[in-house]
The first five atom37 places (N, CA, C, CB, O) and aatype in JSON, in Angstrom:
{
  "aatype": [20, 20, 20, 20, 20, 20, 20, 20, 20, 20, 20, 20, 20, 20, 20, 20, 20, 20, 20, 20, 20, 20, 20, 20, 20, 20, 20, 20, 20, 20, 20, 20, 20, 20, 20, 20, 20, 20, 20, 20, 20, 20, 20, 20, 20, 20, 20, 20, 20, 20, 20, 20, 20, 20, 20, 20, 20, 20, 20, 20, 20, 20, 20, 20, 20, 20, 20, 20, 20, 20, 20, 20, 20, 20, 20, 20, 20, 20, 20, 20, 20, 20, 20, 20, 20, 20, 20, 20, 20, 20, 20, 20, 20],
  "atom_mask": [
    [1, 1, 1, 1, 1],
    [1, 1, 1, 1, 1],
    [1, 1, 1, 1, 1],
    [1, 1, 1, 1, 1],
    [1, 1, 1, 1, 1],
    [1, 1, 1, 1, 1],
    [1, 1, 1, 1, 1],
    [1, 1, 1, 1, 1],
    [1, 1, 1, 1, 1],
    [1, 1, 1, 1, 1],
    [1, 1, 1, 1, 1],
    [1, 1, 1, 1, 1],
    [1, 1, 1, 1, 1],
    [1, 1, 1, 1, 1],
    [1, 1, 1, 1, 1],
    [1, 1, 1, 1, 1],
    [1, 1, 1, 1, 1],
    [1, 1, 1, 1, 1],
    [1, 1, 1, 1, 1],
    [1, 1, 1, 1, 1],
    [1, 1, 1, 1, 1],
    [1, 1, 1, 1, 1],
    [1, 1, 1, 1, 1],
    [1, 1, 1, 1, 1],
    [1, 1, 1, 1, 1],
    [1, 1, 1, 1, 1],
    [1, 1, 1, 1, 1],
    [1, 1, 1, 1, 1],
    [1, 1, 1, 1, 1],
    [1, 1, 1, 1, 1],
    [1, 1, 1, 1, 1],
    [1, 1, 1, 1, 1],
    [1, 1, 1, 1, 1],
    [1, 1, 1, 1, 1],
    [1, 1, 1, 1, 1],
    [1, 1, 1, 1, 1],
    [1, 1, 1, 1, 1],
    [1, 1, 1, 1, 1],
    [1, 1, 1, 1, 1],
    [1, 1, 1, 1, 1],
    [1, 1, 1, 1, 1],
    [1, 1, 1, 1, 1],
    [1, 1, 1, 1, 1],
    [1, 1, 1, 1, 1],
    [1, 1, 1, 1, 1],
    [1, 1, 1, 1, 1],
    [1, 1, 1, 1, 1],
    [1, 1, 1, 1, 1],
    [1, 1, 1, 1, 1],
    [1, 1, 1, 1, 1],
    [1, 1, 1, 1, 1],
    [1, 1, 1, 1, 1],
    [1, 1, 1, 1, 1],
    [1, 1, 1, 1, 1],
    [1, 1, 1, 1, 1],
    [1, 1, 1, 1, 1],
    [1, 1, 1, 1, 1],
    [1, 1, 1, 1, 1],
    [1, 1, 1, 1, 1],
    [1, 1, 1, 1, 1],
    [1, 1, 1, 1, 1],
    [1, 1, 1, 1, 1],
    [1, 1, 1, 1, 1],
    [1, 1, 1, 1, 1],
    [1, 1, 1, 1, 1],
    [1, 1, 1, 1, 1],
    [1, 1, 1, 1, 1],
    [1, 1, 1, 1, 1],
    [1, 1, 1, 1, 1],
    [1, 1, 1, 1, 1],
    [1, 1, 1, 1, 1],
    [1, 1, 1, 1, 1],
    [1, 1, 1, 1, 1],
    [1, 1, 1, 1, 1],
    [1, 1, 1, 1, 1],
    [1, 1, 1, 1, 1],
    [1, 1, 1, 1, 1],
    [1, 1, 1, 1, 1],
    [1, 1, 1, 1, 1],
    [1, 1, 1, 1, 1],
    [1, 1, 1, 1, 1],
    [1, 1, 1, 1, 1],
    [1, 1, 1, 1, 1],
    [1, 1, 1, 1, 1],
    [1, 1, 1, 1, 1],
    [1, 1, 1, 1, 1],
    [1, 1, 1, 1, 1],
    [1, 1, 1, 1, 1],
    [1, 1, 1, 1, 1],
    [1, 1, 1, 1, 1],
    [1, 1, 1, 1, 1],
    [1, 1, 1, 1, 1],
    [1, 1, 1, 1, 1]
  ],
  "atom_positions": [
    [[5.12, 287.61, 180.39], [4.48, 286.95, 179.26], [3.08, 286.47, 179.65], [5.34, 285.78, 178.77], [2.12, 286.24, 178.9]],
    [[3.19, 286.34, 181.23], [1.98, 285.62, 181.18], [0.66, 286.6, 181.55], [2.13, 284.39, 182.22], [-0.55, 286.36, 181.53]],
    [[1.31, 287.67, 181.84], [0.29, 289.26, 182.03], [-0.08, 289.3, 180.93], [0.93, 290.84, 182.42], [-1.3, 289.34, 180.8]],
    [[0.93, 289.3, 179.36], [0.46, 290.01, 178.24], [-0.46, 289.1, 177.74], [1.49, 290.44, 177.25], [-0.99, 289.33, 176.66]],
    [[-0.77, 287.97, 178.46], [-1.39, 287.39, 177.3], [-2.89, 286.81, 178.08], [-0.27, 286.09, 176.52], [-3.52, 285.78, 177.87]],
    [[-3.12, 287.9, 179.0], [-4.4, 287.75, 179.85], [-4.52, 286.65, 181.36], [-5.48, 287.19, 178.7], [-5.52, 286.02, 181.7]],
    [[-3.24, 286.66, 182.03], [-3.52, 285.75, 182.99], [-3.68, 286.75, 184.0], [-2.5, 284.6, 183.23], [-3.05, 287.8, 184.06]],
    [[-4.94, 286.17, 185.13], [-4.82, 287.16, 186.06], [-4.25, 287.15, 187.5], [-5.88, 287.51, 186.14], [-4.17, 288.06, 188.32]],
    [[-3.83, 285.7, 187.54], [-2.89, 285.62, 188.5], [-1.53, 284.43, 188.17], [-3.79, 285.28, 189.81], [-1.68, 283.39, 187.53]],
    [[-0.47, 284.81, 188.65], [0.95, 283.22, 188.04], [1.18, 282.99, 189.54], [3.1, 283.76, 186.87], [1.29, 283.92, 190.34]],
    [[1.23, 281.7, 189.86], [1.93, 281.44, 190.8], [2.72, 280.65, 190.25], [1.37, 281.06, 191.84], [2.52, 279.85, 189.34]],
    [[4.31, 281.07, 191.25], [5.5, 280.43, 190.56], [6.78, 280.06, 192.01], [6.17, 281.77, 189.17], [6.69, 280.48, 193.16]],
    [[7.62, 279.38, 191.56], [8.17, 278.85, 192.37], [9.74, 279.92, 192.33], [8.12, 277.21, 192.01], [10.22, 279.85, 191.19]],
    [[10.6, 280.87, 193.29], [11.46, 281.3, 193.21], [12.73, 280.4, 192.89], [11.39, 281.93, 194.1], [13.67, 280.86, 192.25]],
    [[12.71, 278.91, 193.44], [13.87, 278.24, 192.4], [13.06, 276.99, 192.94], [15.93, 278.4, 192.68], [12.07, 276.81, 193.65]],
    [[14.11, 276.14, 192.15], [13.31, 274.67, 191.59], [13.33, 273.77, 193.07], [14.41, 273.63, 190.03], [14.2, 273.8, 193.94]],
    [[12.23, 273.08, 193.03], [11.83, 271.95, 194.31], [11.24, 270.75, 193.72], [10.64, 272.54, 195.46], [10.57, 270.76, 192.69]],
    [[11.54, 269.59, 194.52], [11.33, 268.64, 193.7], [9.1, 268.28, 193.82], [12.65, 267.22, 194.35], [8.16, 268.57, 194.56]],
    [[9.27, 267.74, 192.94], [7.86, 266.73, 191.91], [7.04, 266.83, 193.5], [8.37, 264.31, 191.01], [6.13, 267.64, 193.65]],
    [[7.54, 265.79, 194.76], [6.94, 265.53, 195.65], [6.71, 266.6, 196.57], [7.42, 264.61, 196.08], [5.65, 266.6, 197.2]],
    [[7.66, 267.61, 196.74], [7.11, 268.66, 197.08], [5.88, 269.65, 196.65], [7.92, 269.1, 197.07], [5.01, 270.29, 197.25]],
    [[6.16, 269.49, 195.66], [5.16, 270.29, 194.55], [3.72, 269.75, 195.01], [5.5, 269.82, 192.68], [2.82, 270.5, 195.39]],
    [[3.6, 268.32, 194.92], [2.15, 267.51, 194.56], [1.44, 268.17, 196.03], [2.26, 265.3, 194.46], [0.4, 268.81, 196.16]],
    [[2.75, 267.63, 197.33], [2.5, 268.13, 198.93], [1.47, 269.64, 199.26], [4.23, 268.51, 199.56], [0.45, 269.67, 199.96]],
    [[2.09, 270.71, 198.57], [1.55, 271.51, 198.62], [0.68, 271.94, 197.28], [2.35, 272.19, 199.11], [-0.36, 272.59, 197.37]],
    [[1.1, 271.6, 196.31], [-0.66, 272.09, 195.46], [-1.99, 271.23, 195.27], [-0.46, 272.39, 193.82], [-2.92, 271.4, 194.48]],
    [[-1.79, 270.31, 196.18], [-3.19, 269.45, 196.02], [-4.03, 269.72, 197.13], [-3.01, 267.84, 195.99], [-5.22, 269.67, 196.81]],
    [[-3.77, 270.07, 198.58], [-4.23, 271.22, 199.09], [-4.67, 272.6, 198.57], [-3.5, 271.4, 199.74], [-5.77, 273.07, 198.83]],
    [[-3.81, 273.18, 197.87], [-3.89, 274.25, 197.46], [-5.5, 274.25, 196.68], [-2.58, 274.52, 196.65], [-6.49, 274.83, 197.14]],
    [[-5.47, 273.58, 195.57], [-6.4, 273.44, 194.54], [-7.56, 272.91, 195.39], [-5.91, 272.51, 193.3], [-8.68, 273.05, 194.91]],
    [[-7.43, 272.23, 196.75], [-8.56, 271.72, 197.07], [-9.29, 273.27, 197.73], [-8.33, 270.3, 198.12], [-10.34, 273.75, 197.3]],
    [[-8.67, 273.71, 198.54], [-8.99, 274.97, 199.32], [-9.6, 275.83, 197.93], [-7.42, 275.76, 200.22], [-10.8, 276.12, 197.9]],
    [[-8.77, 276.18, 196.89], [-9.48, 277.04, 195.92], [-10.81, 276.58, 195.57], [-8.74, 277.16, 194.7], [-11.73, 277.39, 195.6]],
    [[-11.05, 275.16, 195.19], [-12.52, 274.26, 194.9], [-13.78, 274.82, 196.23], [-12.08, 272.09, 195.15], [-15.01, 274.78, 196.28]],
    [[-12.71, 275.31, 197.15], [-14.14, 275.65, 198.59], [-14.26, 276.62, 198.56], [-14.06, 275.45, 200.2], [-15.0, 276.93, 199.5]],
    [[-13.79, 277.98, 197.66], [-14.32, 279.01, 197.17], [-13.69, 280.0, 198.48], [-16.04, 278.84, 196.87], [-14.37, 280.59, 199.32]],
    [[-12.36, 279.97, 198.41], [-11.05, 281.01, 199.35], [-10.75, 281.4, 197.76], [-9.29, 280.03, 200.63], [-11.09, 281.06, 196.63]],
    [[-9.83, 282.38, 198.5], [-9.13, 283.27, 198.24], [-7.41, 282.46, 197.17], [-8.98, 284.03, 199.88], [-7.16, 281.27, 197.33]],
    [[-6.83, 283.01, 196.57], [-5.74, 282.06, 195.86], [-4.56, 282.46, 197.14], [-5.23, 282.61, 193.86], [-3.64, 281.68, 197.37]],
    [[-4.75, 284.04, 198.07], [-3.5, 283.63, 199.34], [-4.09, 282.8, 200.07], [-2.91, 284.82, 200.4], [-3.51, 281.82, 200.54]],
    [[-5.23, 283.05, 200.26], [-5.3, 281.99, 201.51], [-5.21, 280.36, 201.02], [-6.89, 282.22, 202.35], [-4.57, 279.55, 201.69]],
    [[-5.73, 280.07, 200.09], [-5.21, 278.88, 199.42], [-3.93, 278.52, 199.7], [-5.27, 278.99, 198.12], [-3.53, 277.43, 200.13]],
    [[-3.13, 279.77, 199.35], [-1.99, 279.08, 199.28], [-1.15, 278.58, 200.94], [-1.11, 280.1, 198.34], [-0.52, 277.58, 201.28]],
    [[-1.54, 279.85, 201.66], [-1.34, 279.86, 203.39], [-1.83, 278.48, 203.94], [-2.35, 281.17, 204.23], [-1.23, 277.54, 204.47]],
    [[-3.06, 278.67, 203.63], [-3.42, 277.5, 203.9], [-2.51, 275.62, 203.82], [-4.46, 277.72, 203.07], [-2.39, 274.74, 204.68]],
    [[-2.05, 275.71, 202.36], [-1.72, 274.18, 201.79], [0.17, 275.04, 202.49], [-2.2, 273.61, 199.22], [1.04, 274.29, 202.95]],
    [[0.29, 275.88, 202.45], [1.8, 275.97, 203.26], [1.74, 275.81, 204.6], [2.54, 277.32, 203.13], [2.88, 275.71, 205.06]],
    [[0.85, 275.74, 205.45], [0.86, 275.26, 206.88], [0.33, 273.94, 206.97], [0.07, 276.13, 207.79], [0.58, 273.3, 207.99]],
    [[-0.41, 273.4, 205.99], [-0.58, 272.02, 205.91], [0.47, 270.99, 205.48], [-1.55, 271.9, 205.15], [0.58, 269.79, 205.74]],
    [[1.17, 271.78, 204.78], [3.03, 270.52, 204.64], [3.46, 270.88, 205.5], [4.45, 270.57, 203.38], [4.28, 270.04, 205.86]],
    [[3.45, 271.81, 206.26], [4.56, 272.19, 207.66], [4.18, 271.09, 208.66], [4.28, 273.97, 208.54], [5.11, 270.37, 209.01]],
    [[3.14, 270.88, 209.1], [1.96, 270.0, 209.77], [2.58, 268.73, 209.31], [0.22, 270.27, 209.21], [2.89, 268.08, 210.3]],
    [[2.92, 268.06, 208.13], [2.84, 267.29, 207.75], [4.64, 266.62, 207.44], [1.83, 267.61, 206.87], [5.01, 265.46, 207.55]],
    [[5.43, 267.78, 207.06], [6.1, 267.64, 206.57], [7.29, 266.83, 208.15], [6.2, 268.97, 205.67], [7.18, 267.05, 209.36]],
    [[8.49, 265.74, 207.27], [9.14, 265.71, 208.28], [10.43, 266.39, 208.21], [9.2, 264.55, 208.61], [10.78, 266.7, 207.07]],
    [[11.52, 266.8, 209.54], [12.14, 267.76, 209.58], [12.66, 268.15, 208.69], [12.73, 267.77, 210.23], [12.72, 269.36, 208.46]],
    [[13.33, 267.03, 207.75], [14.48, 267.8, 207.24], [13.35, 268.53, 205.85], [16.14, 266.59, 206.71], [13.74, 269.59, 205.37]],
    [[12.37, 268.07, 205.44], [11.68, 268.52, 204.34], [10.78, 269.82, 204.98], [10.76, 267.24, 203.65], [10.24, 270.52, 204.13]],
    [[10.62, 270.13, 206.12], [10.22, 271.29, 206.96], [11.16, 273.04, 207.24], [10.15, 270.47, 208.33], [11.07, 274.16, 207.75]],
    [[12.07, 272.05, 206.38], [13.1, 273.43, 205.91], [12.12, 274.71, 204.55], [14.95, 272.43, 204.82], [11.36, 274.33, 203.65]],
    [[12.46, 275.94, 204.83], [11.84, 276.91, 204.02], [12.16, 276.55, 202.82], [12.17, 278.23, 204.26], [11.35, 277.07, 202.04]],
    [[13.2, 275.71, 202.08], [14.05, 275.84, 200.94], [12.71, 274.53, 200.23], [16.19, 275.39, 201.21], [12.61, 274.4, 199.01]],
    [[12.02, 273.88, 200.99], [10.93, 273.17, 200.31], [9.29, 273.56, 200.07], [10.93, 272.06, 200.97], [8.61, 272.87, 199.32]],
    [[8.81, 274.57, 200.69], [7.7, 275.07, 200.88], [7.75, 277.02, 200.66], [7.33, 274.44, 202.39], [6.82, 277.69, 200.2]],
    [[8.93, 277.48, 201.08], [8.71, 279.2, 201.03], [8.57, 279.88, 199.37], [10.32, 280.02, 201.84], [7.9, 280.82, 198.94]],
    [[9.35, 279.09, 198.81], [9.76, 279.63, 197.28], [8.33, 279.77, 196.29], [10.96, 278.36, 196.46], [8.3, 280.08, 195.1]],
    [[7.29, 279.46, 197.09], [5.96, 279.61, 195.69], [5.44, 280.51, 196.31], [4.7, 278.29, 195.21], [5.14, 280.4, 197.5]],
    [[5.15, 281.97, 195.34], [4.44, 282.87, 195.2], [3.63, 283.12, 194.41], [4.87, 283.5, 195.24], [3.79, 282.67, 193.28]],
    [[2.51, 283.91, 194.7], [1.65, 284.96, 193.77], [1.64, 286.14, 193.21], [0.85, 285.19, 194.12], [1.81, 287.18, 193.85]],
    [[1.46, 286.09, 192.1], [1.86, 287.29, 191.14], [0.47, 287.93, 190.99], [2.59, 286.82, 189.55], [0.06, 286.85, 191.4]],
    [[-0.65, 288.65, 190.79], [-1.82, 289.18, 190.52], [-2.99, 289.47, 191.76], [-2.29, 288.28, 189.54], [-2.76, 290.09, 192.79]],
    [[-3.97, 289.0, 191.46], [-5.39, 289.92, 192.18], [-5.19, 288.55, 193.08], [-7.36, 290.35, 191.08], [-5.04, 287.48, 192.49]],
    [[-5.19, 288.61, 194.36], [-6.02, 288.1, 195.46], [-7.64, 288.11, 195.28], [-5.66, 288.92, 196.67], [-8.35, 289.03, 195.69]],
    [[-8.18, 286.83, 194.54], [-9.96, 286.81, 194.65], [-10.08, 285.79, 194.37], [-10.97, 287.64, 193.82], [-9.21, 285.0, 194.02]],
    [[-11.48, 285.61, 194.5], [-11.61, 284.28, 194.96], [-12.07, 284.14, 193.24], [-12.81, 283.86, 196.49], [-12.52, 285.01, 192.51]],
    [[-11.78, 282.81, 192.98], [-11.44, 282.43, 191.42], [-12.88, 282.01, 191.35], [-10.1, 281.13, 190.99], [-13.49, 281.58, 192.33]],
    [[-13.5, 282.17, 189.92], [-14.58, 281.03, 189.36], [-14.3, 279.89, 188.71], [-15.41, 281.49, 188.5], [-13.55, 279.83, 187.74]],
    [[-14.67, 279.28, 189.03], [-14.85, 277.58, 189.01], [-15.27, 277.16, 187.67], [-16.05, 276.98, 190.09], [-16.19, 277.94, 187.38]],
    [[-15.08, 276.34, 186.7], [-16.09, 275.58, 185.88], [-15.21, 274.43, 186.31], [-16.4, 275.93, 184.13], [-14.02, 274.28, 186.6]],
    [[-16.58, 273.48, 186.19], [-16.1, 271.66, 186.04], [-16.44, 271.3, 184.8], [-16.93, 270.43, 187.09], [-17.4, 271.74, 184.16]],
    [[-15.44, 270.31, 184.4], [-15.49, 269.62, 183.06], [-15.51, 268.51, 183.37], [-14.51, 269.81, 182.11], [-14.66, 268.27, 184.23]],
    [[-16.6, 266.92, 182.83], [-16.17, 266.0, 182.9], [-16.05, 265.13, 181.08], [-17.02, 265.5, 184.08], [-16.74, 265.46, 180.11]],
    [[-15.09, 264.13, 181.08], [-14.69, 263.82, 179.78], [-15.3, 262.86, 179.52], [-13.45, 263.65, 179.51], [-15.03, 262.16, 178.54]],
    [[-16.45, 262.55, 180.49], [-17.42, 261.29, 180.28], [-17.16, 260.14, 180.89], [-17.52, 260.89, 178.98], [-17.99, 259.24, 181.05]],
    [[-15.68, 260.1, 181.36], [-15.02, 258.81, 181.71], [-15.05, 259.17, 183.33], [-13.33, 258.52, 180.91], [-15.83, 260.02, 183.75]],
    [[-14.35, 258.63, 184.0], [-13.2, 259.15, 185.34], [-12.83, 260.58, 185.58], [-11.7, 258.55, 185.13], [-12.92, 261.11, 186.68]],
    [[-12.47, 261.09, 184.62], [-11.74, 262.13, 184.75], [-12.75, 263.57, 184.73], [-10.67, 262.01, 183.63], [-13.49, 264.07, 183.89]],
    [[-12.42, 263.85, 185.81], [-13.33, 265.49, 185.75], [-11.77, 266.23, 186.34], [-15.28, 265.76, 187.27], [-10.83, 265.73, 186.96]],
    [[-12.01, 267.6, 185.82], [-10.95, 268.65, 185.72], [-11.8, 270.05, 185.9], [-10.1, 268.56, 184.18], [-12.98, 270.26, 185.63]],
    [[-10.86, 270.9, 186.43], [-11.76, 272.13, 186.69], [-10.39, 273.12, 186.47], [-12.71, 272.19, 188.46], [-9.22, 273.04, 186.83]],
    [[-11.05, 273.94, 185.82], [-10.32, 275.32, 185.34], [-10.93, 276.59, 186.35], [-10.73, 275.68, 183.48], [-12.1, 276.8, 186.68]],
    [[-9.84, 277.25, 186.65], [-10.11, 278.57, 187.36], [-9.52, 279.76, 186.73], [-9.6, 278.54, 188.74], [-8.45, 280.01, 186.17]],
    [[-10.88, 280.57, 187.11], [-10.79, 281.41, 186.31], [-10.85, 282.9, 187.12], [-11.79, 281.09, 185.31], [-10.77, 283.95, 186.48]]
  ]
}
């Protein structure tokens, strides 16, 4: 669904992990994409940085292996948005 309707890459999780895992590894992730890598290496990247970080029992594969990429390996374009306030957000494209 998400091919047909123009996405050019999904990253998705093979089964469910919790909220804190999630934040662990995609706030790395998104930071590495902002420095203008690649969306694997992004992701390699923020997955050896919870390993680094993570403690044992959350250092198991069943918290970090399950998110993959679906599409083109490239390095994404950037726009920043700010809403005038605090909040700036950036879409990749």
């Amino acid at each position: 669904a998400f091919a047909c309707s123009g996405s050019k890459n999904v990253i998705m999780s093979l089964w469910s992990v919790s909220d804190q895992c999630n934040k662990n590894i995609f706030l790395p992730f998104y930071k590495t994409l902002k420095e203008g890598k690649s969306y694997t290496h992004s992701l390699r990247k923020a997955k050896l940085e919870y390993l680094l970080n993570a403690d044992p029992l959350h250092a198991h594969p069943y918290f970090w292996a399950g998110f993959v990429i679906s599409g083109k390996n490239e390095i994404p374009k950037i726009r920043s948005y700010s809403s005038g306030m605090l909040l700036n957000y950036y879409i990749f494209l």
